[in-house]
N, C-alpha and C positions, 0 to 999 in steps of 0.2 A: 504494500500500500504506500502512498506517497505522502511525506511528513508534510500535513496542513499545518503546522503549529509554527514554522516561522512566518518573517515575513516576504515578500515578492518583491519589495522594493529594493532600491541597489545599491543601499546603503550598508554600512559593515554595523554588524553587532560587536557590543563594547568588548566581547572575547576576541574576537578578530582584530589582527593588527592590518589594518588597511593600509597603510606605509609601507611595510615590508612588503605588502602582497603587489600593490604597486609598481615599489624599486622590482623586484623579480621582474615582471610584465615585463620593463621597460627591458631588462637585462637580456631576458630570452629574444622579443623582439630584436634590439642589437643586433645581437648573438647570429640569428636569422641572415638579416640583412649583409651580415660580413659573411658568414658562411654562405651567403647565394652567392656575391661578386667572388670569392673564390672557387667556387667550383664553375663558374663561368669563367672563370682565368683558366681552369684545367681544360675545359672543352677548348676554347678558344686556342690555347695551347697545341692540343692533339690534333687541332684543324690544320692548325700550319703545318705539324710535321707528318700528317697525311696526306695532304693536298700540295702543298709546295715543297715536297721531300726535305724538310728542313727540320731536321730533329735534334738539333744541338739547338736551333733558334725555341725550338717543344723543350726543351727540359729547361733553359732559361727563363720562359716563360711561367711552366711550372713555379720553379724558385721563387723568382717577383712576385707571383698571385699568393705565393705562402709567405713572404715577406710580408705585401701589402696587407693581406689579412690579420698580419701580429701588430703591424702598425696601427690597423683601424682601430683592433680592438684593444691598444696600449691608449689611446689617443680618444677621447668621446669626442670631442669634438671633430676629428677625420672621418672618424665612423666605416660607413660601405663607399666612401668616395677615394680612400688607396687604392680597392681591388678594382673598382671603376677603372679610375687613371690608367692599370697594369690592361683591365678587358678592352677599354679603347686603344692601348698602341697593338694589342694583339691580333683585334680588327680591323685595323692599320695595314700589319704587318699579312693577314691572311688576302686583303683584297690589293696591295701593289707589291709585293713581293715576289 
């Protein structure tokens, strides 16, 4: 059966620390966002050294997107915009190379 006895609004009961459950939110979100432009730096990566046989320019790539990503998330304020920087020269690199 489904507990009718709190309530529906979305506000935090005085047991719940709504602060903390907040900072997490933001954390994971983050968290997300750097993690996506990295593994967009991976593919982006393996495009070029499958497509433009250029596999030492794929494992540098690689590096930079794992860099970029430890910077974003050393950094709140850089955020998912290192691994960006790294996914845009790699899309760069995948279309005039």
């Amino acid at each position: 059966m489904a507990d009718i006895t709190h309530a529906t609004d979305s506000a935090y009961s005085p047991e719940m620390d709504g602060p903390s459950h907040e900072a997490t939110y933001r954390g994971f979100v983050t968290f997300v966002e750097i993690a996506t432009g990295v593994v967009i730096c991976w593919v982006l990566s393996l495009a070029v050294g499958g497509v433009r046989e250029a596999w030492i320019s794929a494992i540098v790539g690689v590096v930079l997107g794992g860099f970029a990503g430890a910077i974003g998330a050393l950094s709140p304020s850089i955020g998912w915009r290192a691994p960006a920087v790294v996914a845009l020269l790699l899309a760069l690199m995948l279309a005039f190379y």
